[in-house]
MOPAC internal coordinates of N, CA, C and O (Angstrom, degrees):
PM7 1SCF
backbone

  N    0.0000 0     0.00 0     0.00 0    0    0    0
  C    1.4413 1     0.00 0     0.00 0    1    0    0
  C    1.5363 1   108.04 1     0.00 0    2    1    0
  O    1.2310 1   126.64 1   -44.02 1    3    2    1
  N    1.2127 1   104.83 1   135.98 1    3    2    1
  C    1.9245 1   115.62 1   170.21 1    5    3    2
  C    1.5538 1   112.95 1   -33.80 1    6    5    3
  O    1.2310 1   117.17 1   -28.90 1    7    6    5
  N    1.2848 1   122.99 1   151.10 1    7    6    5
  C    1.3332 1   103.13 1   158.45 1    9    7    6
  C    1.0866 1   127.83 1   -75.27 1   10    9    7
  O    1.2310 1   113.19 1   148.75 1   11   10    9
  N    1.8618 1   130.48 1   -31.25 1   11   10    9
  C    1.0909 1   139.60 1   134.76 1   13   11   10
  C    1.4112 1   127.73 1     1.45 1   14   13   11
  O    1.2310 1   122.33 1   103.18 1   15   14   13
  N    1.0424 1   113.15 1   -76.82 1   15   14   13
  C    1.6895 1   130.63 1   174.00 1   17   15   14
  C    1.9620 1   110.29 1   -74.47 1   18   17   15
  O    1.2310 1   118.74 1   145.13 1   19   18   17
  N    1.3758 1   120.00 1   -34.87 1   19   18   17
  C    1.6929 1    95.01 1   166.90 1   21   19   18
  C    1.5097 1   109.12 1   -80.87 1   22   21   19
  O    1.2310 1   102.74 1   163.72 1   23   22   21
  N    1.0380 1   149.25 1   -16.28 1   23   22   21
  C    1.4725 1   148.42 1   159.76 1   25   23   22
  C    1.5183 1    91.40 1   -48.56 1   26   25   23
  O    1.2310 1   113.72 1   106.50 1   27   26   25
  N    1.3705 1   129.48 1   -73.50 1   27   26   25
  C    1.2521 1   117.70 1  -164.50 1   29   27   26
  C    2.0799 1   104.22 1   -74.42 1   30   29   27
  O    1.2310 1   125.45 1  -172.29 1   31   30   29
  N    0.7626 1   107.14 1     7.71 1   31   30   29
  C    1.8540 1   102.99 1   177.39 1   33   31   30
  C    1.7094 1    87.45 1  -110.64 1   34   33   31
  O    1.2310 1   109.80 1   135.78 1   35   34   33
  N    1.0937 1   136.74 1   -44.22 1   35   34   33
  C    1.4873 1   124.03 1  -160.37 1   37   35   34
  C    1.6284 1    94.43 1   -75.18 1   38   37   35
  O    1.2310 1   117.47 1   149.73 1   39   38   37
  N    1.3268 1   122.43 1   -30.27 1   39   38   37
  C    1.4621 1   110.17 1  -175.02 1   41   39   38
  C    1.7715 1   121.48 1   -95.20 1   42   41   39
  O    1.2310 1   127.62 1  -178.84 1   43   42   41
  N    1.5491 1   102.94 1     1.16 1   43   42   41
  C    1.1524 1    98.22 1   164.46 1   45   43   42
  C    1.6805 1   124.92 1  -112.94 1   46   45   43
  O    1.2310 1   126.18 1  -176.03 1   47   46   45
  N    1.4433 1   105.72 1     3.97 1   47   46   45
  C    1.7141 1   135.34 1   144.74 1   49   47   46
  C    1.4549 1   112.36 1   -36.61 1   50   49   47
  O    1.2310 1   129.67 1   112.57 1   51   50   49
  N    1.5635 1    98.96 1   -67.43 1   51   50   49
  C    1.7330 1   109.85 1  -178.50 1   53   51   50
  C    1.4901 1   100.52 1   -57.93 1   54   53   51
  O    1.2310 1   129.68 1   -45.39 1   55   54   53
  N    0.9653 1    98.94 1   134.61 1   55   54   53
  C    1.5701 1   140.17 1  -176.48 1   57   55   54
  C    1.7489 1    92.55 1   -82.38 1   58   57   55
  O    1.2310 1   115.59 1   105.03 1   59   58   57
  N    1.3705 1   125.98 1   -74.97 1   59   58   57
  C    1.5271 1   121.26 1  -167.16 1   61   59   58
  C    1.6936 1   103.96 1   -61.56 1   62   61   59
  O    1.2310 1   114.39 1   153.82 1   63   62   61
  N    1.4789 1   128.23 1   -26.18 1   63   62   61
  C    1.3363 1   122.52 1  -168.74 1   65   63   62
  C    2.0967 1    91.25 1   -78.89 1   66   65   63
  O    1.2310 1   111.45 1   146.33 1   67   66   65
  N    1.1966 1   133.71 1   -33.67 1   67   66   65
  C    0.7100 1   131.85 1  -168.78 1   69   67   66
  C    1.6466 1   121.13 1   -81.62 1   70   69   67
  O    1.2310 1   123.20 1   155.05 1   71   70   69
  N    1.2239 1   111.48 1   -24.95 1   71   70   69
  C    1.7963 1   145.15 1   156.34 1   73   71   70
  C    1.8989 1    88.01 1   -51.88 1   74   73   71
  O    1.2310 1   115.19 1    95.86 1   75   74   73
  N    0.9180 1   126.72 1   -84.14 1   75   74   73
  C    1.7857 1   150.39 1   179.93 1   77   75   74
  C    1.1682 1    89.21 1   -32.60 1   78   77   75
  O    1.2310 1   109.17 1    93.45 1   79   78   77
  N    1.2551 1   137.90 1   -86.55 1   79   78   77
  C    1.5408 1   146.43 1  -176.20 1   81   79   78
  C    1.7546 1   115.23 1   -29.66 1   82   81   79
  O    1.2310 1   117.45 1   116.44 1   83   82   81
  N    1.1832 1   122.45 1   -63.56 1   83   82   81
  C    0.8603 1   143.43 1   164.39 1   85   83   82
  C    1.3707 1   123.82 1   -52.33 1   86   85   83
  O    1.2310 1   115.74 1   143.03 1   87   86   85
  N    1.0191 1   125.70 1   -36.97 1   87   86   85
  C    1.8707 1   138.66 1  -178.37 1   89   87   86
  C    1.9285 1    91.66 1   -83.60 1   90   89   87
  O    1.2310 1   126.82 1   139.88 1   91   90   89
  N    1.4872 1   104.49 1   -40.12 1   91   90   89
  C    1.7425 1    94.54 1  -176.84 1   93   91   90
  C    1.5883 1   108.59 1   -87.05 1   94   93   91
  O    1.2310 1   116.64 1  -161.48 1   95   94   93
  N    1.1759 1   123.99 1    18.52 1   95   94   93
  C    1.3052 1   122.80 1   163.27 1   97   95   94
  C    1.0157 1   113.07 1  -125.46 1   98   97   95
  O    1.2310 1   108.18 1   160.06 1   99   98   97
  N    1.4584 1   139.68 1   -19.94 1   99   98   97
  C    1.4159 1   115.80 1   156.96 1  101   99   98
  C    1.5430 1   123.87 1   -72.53 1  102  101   99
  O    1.2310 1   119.56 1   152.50 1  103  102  101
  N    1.2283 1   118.45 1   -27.50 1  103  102  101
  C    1.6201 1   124.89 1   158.87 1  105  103  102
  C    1.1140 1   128.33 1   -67.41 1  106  105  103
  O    1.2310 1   117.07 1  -164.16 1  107  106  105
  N    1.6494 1   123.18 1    15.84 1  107  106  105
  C    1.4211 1   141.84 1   170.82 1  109  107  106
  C    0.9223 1   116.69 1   -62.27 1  110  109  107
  O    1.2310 1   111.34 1  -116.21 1  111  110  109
  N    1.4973 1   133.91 1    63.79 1  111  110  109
  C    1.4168 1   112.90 1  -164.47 1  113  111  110
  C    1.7513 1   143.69 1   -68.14 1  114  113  111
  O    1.2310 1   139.75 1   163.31 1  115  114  113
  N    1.6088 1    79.31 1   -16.69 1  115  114  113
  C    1.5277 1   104.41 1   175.03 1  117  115  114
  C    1.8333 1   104.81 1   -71.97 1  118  117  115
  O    1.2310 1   124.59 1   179.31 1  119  118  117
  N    1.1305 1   108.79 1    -0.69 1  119  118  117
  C    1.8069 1   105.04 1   178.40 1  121  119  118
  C    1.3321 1   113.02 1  -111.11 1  122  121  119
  O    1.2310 1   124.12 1   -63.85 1  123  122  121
  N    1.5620 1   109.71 1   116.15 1  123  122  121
  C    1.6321 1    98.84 1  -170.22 1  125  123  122
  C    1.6604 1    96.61 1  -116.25 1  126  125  123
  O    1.2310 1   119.08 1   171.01 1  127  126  125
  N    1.9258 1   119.36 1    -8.99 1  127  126  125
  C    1.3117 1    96.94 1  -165.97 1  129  127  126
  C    1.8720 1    88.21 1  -131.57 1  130  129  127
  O    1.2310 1   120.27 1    -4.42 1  131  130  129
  N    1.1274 1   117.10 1   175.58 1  131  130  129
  C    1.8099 1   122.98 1  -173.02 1  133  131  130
  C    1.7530 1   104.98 1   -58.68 1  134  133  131
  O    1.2310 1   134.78 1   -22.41 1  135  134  133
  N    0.9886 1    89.02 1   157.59 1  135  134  133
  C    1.8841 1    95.25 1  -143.17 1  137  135  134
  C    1.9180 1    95.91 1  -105.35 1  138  137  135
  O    1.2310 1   114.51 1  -112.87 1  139  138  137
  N    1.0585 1   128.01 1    67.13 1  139  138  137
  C    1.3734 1   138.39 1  -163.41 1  141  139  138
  C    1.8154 1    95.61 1   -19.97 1  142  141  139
  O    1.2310 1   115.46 1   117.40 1  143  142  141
  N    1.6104 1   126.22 1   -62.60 1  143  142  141
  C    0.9999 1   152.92 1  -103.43 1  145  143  142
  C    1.4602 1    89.66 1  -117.28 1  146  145  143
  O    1.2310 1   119.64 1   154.42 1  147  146  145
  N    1.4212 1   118.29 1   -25.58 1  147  146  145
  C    1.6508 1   121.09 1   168.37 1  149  147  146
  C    1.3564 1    97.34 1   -90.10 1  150  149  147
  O    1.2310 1   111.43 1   127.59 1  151  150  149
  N    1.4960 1   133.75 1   -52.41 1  151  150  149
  C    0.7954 1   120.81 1   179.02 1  153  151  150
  C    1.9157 1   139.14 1   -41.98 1  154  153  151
  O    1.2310 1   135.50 1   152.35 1  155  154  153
  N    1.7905 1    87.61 1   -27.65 1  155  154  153
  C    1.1510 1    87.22 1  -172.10 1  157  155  154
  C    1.8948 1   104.36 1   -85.84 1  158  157  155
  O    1.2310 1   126.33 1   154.86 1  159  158  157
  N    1.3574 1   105.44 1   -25.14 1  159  158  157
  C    1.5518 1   103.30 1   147.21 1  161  159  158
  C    1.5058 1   142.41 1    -6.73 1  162  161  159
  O    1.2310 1   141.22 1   100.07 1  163  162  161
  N    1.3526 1    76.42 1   -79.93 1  163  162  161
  C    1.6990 1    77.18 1  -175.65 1  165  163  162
  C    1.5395 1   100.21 1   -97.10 1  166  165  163
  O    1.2310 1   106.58 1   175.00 1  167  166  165
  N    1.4797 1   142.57 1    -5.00 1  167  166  165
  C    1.1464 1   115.61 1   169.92 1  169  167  166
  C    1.7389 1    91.07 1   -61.51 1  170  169  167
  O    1.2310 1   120.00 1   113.30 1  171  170  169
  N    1.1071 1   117.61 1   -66.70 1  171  170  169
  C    1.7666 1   115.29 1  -174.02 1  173  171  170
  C    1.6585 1   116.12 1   -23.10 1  174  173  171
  O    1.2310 1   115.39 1   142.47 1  175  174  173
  N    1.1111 1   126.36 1   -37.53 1  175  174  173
  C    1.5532 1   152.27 1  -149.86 1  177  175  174
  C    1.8707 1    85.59 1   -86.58 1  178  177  175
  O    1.2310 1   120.76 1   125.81 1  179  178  177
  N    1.2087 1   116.15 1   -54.19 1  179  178  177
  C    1.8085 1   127.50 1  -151.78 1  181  179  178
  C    1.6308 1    77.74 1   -92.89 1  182  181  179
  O    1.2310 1   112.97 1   149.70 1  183  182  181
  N    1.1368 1   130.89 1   -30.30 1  183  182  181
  C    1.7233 1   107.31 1  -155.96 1  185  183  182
  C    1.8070 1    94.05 1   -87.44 1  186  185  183
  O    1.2310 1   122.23 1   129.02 1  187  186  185
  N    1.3565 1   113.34 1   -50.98 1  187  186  185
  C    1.2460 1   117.43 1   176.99 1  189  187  186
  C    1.6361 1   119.83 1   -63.10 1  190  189  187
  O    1.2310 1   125.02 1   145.69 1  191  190  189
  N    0.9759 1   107.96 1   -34.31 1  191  190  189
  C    1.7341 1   122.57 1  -171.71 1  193  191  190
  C    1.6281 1   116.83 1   -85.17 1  194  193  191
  O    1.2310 1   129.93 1   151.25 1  195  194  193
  N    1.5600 1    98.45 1   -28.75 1  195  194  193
  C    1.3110 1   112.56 1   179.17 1  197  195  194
  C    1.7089 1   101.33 1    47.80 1  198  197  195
  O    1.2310 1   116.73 1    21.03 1  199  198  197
  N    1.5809 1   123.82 1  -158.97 1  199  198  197
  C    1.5916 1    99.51 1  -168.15 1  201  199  198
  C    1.1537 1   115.38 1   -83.31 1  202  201  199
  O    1.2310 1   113.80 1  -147.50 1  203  202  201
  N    1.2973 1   129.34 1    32.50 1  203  202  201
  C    1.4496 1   108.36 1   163.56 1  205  203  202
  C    1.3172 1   128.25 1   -51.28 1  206  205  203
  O    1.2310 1   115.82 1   160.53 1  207  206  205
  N    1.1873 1   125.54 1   -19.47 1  207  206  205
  C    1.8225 1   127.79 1  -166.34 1  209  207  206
  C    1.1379 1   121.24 1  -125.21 1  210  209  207
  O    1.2310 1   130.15 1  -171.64 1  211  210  209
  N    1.6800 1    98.02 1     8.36 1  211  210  209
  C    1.5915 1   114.79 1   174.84 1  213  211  210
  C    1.6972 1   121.48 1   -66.88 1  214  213  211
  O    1.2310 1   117.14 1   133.86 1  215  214  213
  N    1.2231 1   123.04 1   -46.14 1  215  214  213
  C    1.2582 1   117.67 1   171.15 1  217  215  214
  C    1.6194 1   118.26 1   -44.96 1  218  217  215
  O    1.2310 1   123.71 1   117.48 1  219  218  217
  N    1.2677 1   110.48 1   -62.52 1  219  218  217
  C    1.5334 1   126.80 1  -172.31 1  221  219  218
  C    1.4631 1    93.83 1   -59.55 1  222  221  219
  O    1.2310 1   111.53 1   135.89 1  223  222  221
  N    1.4808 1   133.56 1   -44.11 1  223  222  221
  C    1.1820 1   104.70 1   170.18 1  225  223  222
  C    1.1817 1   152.16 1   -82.71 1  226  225  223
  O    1.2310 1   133.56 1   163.38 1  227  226  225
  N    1.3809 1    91.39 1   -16.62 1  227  226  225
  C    1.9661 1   113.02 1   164.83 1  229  227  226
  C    1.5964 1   101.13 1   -72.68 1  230  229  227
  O    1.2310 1   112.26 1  -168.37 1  231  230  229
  N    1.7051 1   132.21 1    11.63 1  231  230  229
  C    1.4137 1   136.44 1  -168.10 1  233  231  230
  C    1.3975 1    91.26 1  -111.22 1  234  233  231
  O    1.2310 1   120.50 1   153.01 1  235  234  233
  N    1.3147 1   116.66 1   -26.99 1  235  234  233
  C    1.5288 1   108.05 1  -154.79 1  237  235  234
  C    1.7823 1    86.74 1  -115.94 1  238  237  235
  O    1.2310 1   117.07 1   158.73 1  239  238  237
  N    1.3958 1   123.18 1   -21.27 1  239  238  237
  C    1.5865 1   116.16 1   173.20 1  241  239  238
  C    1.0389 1   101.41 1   -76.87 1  242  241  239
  O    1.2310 1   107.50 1   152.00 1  243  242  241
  N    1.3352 1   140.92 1   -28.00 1  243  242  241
  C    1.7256 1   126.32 1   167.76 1  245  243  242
  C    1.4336 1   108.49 1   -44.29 1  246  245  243
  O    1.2310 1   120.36 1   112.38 1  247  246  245
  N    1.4014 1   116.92 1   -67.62 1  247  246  245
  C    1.2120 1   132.31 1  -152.06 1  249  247  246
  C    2.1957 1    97.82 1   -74.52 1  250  249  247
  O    1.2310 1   117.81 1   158.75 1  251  250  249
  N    1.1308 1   121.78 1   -21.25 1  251  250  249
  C    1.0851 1   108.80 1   167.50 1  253  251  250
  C    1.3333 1   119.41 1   -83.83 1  254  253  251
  O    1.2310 1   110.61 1   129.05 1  255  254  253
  N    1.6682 1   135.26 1   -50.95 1  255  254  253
  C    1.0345 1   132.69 1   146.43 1  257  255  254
  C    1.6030 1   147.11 1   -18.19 1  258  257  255
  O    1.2310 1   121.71 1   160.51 1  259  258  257
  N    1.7429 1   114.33 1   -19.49 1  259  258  257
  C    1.0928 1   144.30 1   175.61 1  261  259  258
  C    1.2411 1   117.79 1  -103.27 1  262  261  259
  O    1.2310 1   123.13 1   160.57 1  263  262  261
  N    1.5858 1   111.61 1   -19.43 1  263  262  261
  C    1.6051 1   116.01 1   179.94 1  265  263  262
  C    1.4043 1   112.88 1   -39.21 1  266  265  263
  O    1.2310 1   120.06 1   -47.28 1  267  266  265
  N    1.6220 1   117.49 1   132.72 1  267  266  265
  C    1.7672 1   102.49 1  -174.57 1  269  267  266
  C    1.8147 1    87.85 1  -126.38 1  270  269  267
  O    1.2310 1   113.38 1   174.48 1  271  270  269
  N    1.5668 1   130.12 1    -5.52 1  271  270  269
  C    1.1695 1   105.41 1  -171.72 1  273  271  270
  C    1.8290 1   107.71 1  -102.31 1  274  273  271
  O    1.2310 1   133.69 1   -63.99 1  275  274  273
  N    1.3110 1    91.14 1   116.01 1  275  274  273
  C    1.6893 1   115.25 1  -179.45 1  277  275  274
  C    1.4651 1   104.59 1   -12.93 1  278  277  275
  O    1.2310 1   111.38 1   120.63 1  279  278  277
  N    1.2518 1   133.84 1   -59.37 1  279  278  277
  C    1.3084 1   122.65 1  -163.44 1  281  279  278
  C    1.4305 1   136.99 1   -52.91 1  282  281  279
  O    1.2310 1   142.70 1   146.33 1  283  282  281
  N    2.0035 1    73.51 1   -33.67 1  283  282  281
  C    1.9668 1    95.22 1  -176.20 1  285  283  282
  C    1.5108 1   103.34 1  -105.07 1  286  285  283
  O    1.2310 1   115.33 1  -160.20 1  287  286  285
  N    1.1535 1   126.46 1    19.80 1  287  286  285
  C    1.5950 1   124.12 1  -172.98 1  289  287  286
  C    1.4567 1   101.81 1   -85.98 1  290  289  287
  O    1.2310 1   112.49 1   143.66 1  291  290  289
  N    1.1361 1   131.78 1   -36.34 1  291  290  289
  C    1.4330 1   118.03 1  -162.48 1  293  291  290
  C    1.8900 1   102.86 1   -91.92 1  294  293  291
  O    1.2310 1   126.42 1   150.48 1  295  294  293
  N    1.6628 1   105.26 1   -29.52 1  295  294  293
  C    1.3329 1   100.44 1   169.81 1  297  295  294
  C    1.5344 1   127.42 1   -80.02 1  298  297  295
  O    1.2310 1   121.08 1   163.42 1  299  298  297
  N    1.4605 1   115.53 1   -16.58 1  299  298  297
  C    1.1624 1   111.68 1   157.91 1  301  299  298
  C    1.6810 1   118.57 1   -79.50 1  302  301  299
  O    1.2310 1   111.15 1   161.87 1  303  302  301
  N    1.0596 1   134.27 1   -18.13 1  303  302  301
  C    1.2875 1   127.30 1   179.27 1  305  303  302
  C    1.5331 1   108.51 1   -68.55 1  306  305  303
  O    1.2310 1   129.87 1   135.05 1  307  306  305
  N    1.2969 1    98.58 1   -44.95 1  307  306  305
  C    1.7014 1   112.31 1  -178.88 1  309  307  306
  C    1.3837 1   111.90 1   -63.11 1  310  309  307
  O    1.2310 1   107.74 1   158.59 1  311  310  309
  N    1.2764 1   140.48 1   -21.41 1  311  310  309
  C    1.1717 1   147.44 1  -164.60 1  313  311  310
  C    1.4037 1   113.43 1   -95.10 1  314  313  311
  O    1.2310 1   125.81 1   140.38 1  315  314  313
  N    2.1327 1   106.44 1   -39.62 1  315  314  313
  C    1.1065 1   117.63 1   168.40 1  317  315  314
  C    1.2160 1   124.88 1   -80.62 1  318  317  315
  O    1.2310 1   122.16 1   173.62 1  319  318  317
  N    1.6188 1   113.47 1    -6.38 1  319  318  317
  C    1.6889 1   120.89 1   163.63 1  321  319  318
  C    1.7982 1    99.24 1   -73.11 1  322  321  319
  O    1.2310 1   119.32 1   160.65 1  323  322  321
  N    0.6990 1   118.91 1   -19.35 1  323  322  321
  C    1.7017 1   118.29 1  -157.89 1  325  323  322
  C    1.5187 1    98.50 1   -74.96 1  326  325  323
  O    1.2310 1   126.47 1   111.36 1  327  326  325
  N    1.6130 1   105.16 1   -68.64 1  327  326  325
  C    1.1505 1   132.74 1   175.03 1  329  327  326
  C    1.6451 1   122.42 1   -49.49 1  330  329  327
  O    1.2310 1   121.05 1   138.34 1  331  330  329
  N    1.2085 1   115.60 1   -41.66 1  331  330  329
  C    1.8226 1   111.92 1   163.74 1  333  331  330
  C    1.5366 1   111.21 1   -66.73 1  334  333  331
  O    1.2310 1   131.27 1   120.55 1  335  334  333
  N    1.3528 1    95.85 1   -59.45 1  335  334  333
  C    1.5222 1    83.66 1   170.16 1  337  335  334
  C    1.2315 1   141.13 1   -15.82 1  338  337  335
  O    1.2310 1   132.41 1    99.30 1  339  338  337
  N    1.5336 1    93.64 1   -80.70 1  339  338  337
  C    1.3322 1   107.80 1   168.34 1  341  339  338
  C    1.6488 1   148.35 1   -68.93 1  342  341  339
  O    1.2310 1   136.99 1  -173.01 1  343  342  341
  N    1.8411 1    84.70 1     6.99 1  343  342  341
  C    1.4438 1    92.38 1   163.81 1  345  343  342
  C    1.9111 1    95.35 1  -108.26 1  346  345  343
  O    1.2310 1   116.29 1   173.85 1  347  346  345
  N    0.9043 1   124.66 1    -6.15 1  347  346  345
  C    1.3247 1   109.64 1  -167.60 1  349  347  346
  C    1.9148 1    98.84 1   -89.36 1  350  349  347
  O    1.2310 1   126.32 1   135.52 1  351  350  349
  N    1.4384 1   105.45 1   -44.48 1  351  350  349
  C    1.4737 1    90.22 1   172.08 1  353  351  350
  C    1.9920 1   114.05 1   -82.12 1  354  353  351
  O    1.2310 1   123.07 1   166.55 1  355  354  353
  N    1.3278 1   111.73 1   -13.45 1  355  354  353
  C    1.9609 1    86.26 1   163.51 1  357  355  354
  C    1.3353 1   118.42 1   -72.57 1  358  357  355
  O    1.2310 1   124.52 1   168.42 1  359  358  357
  N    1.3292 1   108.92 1   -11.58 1  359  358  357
  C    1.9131 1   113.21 1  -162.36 1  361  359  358
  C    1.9067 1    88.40 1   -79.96 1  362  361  359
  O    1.2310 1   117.13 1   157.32 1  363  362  361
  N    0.7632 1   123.07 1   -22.68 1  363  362  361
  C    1.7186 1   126.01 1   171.20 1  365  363  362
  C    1.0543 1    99.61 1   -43.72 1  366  365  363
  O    1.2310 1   112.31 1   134.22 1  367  366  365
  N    1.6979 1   132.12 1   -45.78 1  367  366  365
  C    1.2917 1   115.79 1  -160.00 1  369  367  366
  C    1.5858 1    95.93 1  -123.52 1  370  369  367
  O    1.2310 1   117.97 1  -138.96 1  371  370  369
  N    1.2274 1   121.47 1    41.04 1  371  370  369
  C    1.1782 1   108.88 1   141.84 1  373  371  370
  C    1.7008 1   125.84 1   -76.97 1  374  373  371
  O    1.2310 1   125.01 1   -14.62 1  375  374  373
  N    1.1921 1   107.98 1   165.38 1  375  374  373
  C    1.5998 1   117.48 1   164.76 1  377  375  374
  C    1.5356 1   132.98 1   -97.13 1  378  377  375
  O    1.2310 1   103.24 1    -8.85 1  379  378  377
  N    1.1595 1   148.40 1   171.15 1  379  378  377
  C    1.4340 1   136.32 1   157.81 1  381  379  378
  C    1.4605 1   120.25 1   -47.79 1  382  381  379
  O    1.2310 1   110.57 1   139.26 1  383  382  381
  N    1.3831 1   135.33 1   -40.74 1  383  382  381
  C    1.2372 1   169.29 1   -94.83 1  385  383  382
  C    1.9718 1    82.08 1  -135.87 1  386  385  383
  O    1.2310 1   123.53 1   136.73 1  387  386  385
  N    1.4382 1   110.84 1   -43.27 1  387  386  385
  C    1.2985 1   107.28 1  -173.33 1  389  387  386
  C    1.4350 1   112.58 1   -74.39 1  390  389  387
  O    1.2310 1   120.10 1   180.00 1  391  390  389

């Protein structure tokens, strides 16, 4: 693997950088509608990564999906639209092999 690309796989491994990630996008306040540009993120993230980063993120879509305090409900929902997404269209280009 590039060095390029394990810098970006070792930091989306970490579990707390991904906690961080997530806390600065639902407090986005300037974002009120689905964020094309994250989205296209992590579809990139699932096509290249295939499931490596699937657990941690089905860890952190629990915890957005469950959000119950009003403030952060609409930015976590939006964040967790971003994030399925974009694993549902990189998982297209997975292989068997993955």
């Amino acid at each position: 693997m590039p060095k390029h690309a394990s810098i970006i796989f070792d930091h989306f491994l970490d579990k707390s950088f991904l906690i961080k990630l997530t806390k600065v996008i639902i407090f986005d306040e300037r974002e009120i509608e689905f964020n094309r540009i994250r989205f296209l993120m992590y579809k990139s993230l699932f096509r290249n990564f295939g499931l490596a980063f699937v657990d941690n993120f089905i860890e952190q879509l629990y915890v957005l999906i469950h959000e119950s305090i009003q403030e952060k409900y609409e930015g976590s929902h939006r964040a967790a639209a971003e994030i399925v997404a974009g694993m549902i269209r990189g998982s297209k280009y997975w292989t068997l092999e993955m």
